[in-house]
NUMIVO-731700 format. One line per 8 residues: for each residue x, y, z of C-alpha. Coordinates in steps of 0.2 Angstrom, whole numbers. Each point is the difference from the previous one (the first is absolute). Layout:
REM residues N
X Y Z  ...
***
This chain:
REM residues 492
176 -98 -42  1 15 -10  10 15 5  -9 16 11  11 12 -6  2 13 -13  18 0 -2  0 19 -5
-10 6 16  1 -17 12  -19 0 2  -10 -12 -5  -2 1 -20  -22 -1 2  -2 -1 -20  10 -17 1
-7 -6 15  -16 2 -7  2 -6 -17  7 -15 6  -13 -1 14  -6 -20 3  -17 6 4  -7 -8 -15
3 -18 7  -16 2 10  -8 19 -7  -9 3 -12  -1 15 -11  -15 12 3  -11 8 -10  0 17 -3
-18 3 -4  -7 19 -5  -12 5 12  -16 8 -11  -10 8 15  16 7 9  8 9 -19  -18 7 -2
-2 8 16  17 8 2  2 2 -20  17 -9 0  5 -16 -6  1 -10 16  8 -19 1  0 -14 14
15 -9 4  -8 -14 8  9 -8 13  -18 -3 9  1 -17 -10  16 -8 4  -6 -18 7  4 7 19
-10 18 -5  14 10 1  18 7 -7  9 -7 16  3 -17 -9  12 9 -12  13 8 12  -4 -15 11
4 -15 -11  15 11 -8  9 0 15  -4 -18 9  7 -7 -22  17 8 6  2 -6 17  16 -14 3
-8 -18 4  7 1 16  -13 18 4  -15 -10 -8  4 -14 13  0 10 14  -19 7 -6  -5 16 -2
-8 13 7  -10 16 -4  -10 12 6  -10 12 -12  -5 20 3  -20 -7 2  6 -16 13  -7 7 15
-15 9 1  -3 -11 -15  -17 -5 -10  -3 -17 3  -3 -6 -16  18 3 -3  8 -11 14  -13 -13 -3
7 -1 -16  19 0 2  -5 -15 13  -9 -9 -11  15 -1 -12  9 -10 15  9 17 9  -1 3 18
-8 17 1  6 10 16  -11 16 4  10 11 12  -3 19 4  -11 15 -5  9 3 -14  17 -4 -14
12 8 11  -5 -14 14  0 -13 -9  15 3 -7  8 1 17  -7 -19 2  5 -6 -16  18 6 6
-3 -9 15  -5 -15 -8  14 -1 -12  13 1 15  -7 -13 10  -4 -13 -13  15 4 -15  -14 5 -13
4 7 -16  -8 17 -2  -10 5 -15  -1 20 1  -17 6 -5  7 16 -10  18 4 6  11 -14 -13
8 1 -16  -10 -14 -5  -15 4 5  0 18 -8  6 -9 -16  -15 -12 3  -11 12 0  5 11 -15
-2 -15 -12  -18 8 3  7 18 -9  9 -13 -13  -17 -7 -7  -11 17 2  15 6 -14  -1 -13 -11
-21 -1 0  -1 18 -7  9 12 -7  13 8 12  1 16 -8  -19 3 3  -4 -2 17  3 15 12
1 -7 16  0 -16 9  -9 1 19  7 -12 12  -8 -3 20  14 3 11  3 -9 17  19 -5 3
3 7 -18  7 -18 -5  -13 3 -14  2 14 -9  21 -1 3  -3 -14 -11  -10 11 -14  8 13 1
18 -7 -4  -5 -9 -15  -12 15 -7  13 12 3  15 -11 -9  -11 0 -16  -13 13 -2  6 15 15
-15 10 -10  -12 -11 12  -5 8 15  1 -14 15  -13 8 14  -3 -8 17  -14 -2 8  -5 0 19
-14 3 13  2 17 10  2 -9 15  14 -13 -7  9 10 -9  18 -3 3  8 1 -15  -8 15 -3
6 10 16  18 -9 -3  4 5 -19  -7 18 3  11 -1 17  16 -11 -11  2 -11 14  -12 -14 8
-11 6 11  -9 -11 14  -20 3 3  -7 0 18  -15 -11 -8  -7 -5 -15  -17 -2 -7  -5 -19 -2
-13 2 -13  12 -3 -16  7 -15 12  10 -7 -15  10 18 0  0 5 19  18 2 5  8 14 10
17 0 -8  4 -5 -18  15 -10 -3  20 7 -2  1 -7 -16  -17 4 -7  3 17 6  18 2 -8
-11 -5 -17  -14 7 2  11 19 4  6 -4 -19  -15 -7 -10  -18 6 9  -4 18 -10  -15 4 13
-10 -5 15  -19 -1 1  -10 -4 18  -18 -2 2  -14 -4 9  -9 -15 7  -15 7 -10  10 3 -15
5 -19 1  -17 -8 3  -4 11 -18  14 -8 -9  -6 -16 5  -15 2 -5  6 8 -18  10 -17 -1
-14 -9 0  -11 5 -10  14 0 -13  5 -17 4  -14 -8 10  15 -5 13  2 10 17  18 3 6
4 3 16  4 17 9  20 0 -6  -5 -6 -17  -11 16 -4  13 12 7  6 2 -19  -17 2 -8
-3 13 14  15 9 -4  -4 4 -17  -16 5 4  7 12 11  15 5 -10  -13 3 -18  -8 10 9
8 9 10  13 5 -15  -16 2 -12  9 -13 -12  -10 -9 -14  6 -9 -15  13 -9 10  7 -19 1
0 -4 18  3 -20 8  -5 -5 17  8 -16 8  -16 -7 8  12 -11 13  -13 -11 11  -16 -5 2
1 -10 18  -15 11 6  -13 -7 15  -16 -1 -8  -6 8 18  10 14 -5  -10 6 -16  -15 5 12
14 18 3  6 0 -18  -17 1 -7  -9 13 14  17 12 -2  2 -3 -20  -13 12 -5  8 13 11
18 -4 -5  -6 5 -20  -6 16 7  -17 -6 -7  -10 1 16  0 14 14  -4 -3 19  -9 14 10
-6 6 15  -16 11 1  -9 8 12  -19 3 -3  -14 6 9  -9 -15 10  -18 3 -9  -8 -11 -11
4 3 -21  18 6 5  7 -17 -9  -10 3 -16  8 17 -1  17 -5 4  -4 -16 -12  -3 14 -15
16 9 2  8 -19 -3  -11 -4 -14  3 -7 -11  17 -6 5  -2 -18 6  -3 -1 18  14 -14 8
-4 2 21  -8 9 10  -1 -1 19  -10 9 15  -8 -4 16  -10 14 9  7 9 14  -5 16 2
-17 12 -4  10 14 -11  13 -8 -8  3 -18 -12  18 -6 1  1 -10 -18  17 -8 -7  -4 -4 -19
9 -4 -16  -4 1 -17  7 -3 -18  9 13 -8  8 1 -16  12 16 5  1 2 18  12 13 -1
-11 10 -9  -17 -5 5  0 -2 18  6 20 5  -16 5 -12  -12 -13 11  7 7 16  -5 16 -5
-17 -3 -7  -2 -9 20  7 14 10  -12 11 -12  -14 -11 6  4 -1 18  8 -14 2  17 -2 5
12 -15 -11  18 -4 0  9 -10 -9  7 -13 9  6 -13 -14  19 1 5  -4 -2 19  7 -17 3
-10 -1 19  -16 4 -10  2 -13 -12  5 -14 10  -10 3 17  -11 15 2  -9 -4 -15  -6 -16 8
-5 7 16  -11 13 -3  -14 1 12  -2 -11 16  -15 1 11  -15 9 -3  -18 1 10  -10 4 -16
-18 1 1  -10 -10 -8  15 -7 -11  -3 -16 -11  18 -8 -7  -1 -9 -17  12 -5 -12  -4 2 -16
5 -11 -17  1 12 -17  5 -5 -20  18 9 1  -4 14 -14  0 17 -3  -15 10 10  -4 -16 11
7 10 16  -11 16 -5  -15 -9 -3  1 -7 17  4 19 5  -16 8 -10  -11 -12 7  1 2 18
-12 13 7  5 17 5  -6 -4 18  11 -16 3  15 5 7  14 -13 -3  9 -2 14  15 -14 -5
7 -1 -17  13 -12 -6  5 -4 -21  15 -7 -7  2 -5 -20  9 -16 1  -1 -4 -18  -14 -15 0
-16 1 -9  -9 4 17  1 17 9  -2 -1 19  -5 12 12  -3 1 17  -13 15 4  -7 5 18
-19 10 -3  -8 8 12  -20 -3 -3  -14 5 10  -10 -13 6  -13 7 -11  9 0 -14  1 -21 0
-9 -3 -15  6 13 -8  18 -5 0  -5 -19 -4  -6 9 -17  15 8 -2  9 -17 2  -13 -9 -12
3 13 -12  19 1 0  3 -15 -9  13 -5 11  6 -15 11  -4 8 19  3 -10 15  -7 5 19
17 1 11  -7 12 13  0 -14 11  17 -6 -4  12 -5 17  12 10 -8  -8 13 -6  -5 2 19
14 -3 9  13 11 -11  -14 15 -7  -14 1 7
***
């Protein structure tokens, strides 16, 4: 077993640790793959480290298997034990995994902290050896074997900046040391969610500081204290921290894949994210930039949030509300003043004679500067928007319950099917008669082929024919749900 220390400073000596890592027994080295799209849009040269393709999907093997090489045959008897910052509130694809592999998988608590406290438990009671998920000698050194490759896949004194997700910090310790003992130049730059951001609030305070909660959407990197050892590091090699959004994340992952065709999970697009943010927010182009995409153990259920938030998290669509006058050709008009910017949702449901509540988005492609001037041209027209696109209860519930009940007279309920392409929605909108009041409206783009939209119409009884024209004429797929059970129960 080889030595922790550093004679000259008795800590552990990370360069040698990692160069004589025993990761490679089991690892293998990843590609560092240029990632076309992602340079394009920023303007920078940006490069995957992917750890998304270990054999387990993840970097933890490295800092894993490093440590459980160097354990006494009398600890390996004993069996070990581990518990991981994503082991509780956890995806289940993860622990199905690890048990498939012959493991017993333990699921404890609402979050790392928790389970940590029953690992401890666990280790007491049954003589366990522990495998730390962050906080080790080995384990750091385990991980920065990943900094060792990225060095020797390209040219060192060409890249920037290496972005690393943060959870523990076990991670970007690793990283860092070996970056900073042969190229200092490189910026090491930390990346975490607003709401886990431990690290974050610990370096700026230079001690560790404990958070109340953490958000459980980057599962893989939810923790609410980092580690003493990956702080003591991190104090020395981390140049700058980055924290972002849900929304920014479910973007990244969505850049990530359609550079690589291969979806990471939440934690493993924190980099990605983080040099979105950090480009742009420092207005840098002609740069060198790597982004360690650590995982991809994501629930497929999971994409159905990742994709509905990704458009918003590029800044590339807006979500409004508007108020309109309740009289018929007020949606063509507030139509017009979105035109011809691609029309993503729109919801309504009748409620009252003077006024239309409406919560609708659209495609933009500079909401910062388009959406103030659409705002306007509404306000000019009397109608009153506001943008709603960082409202976080608007995107994740009010949104969905627009509406409720209405005694509409003479109301018919169809759903109707549409090609998804550009002016299908306004066709459907020119086409209706001034007189037909539409009493329930309901749109979402999903990204099929098909549009779908749900429409309440208020037609005379005289007017019978006259809309089954309408339909005819349309072209489009129009199914009668007026007498729906559900449409009776929860609408009408």
């Amino acid at each position: 077993m080889i030595s922790l220390d550093n004679s000259a400073t008795s800590t552990p000596d990370y360069l040698r640790l990692i160069l004589t890592s025993r990761v490679y027994e089991i690892v293998k080295e990843s590609p560092l793959q240029h990632a076309t799209n992602l340079s394009i849009k920023t303007n920078n040269k940006i490069l995957l480290k992917r750890e998304d393709l270990q054999d387990v999907f993840s970097f933890k093997i490295r800092g894993a298997y490093n440590k459980i090489a160097h354990l006494t045959e009398e600890e390996r008897k004993q069996g070990v034990i581990a518990c991981s910052a994503d082991a509780s509130a956890t995806p289940t694809i993860k622990w199905q995994n690890v048990k498939r592999l012959g493991a017993k998988v333990v699921l404890y608590g609402s979050d790392f902290d928790e389970a940590k406290g029953e690992c401890a438990r666990l280790i007491e009671q049954e003589k366990f050896t522990n495998i730390p998920p962050y906080d080790d000698p080995y384990v750091i050194a385990g991980q920065g074997t990943i900094a060792m490759e990225i060095l020797r896949q390209y040219n060192m004194e060409k890249i920037d900046a290496i972005f690393v997700c943060v959870g523990g910090g076990g991670l970007i310790a690793g990283i860092g040391s070996y970056v900073k003992s042969l190229c200092p130049k490189i910026k090491i730059i930390g990346v975490e969610t607003y709401d886990a951001n431990a690290m974050t609030l610990s370096l700026k305070a230079k001690k560790r500081v404990t958070l109340d909660e953490v958000g459980l959407f980057a599962d893989g990197a939810a923790v609410r204290i980092v580690g003493e050892e990956t702080f003591r590091v991190c104090s020395e090699v981390v140049d700058e921290m980055i924290n972002v959004s849900n929304d920014e994340i479910c973007a990244a992952i969505k850049e990530i894949f359609e550079d690589t065709r291969s979806i990471v999970e939440p934690a493993g697009a924190l980099s990605v994210a983080g040099i979105n943010k950090y480009v742009a927010e420092n207005k840098i182009t002609g740069g060198c930039f790597v982004a360690v995409t650590s995982g991809a153990n994501m629930n497929f259920e999971r994409l159905r949030f990742v994709a509905e938030r990704a458009e918003l998290g590029e800044r590339r669509e807006a979500l409004i509300s508007v108020i309109i006058p309740e009289r018929p050709g007020s949606f063509i008009q507030l139509y017009n003043h979105i035109h011809p910017r691609p029309i993503t949702e729109f919801s309504y449901r009748y409620s009252d004679s003077k006024q239309a509540w409406i919560y609708m988005s659209f495609g933009v492609q500079n909401r910062e500067e388009e959406l103030p001037q659409i705002l306007d041209k509404l306000e000019k027209d009397g109608m009153h928007g506001q943008d709603i696109s960082d409202n976080e209860m608007a995107k994740s519930h009010a949104r969905y319950l627009v509406g409720g009940r209405s005694n509409v007279e003479n109301e018919r309920l169809y759903r109707f099917e549409f090609p998804e392409r550009p002016g299908a929605l306004q066709k459907f909108l020119l086409g209706l008669r001034s007189n037909w009041n539409i009493s329930l409206f309901h749109y979402r783009n999903h990204g099929s082929d098909m549009g779908k939209v749900l429409v309440g119409i208020q037609v005379p009884p005289q007017d019978s024919e006259a809309f089954e024209n309408f339909k005819n004429n349309l072209g489009y797929l129009a199914i009668d749900e007026t007498k729906n059970p559900v449409y009776n129960q929860f609408l009408k």
